[in-house]
Structure formats: structure tokens, C-alpha cells
N, C-alpha and C positions, 0 to 999 in steps of 0.2 A: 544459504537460503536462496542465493539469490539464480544458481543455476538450478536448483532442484523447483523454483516455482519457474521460470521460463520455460524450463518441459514438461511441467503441469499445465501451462496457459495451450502449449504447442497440443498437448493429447488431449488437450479440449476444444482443440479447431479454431482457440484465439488466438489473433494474428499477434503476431511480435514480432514483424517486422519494421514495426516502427517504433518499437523496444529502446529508453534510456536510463540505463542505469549507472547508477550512481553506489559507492561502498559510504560514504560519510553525508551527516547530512549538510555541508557546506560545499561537498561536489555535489551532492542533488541538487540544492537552489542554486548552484554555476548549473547543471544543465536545465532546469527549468527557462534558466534564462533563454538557452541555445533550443528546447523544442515548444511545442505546443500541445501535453500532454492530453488525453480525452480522459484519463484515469491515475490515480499516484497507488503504487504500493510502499508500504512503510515497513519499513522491518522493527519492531518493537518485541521482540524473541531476541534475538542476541543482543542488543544495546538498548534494553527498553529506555533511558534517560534521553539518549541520542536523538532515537526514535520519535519519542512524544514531542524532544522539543522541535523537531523536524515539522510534525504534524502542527504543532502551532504556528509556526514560522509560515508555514502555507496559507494557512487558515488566515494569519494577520496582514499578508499581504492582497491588496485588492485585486490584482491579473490574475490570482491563482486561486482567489478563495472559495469559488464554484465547483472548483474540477473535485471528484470525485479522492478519494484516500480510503483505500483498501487497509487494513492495520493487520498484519501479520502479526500475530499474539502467541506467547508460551499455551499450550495446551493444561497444563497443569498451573497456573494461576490468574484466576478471575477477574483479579483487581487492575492487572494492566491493561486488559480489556479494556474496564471501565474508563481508568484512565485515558485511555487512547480514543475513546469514544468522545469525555470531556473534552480532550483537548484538539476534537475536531474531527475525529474518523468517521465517512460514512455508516463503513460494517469493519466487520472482522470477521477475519479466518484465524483458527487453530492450528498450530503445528502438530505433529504434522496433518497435512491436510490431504484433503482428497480433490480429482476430477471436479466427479459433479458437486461438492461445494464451493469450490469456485465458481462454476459455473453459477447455481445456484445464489448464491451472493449477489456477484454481478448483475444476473437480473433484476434480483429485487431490488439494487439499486439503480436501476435502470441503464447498465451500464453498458448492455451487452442485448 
């Protein structure tokens, strides 16, 4: 997931040069510490359990609990959506996803 949306952000003319990613979510909150994100994307498509508790863990902490969480979700079930929503996501995107809904997303969350 994690190269196939870096070159969706890239052919949508968002920057990712200041791009950190993280595969687990205990090296995401090690690099949270090391950057000062404007935006988190969550993977919740291949590790939904990971994923969500990742999104809380954000959400519980007070440095972090502003910044925005993108939730990468399965396309085909609804409920981890929700979930991910509950447990502190901005928005969500679908896998697979397109361009302009990221695009789209981002601004409605004002992110972009």
C-alpha cells in the first residue's frame, strides 16, 4: 500500500518530500516522535486491528491529536470504515483508490 499511495500522492502534485513512513504501528509512533507530520495516513486495508489501534494511539496522545489521519480502508467492507472513523480518522479512502479522491478528500478535510 504503502508505494502504490506515494505515487498517487506524487500524480496528484502532492508533495512527498517530506514523506515518513512507517510499516508497523509502533515504528509509526517511533517516527512521529522524529517528524512533525501536517497529515497521517493509516493503513487499515492490510492490518485493520493494527491499523485502528494505531489511529487511537494518535488520537490519545495530546502532540498528535490535531493532526489530520487519512484511513486507508478495504473497499469492499464498510464496517472498518466506521470503525476507523470511531476510533479517530478524519476521512477515508477506499482501496483501491483513485487521483482525484485523494485529492478530493484532502481538501475536504482541509488538508491540501
Amino acid at each position: 500500500m504503502t508505494r502504490m499511495l506515494i505515487n498517487s500522492l506524487q500524480r496528484a502534485d502532492i508533495p512527498t518530500d517530506q514523506l515518513c513512513q512507517a510499516n508497523e504501528p509502533g515504528t509509526a509512533l517511533a517516527a512521529l516522535e522524529r517528524a512533525s507530520p501536517s497529515v497521517i495516513f493509516a493503513d487499515v486495508d492490510n492490518t485493520p486491528t493494527e491499523g485502528l489501534n494505531f489511529i487511537r494511539a494518535v488520537r490519545n496522545d495530546p502532540q498528535w491529536k490535531n493532526i489530520p489521519i487519512i484511513a486507508v480502508c478495504p473497499l469492499n467492507d464498510g464496517s472498518i470504515g466506521d470503525l476507523a472513523r470511531e476510533a479517530g480518522a478524519t476521512v477515508q479512502i477506499k482501496t483501491p483508490f483513485h487521483i482525484q479522491e485523494i485529492r478530493t478528500r484532502l481538501a475536504a478535510a482541509n488538508i491540501i
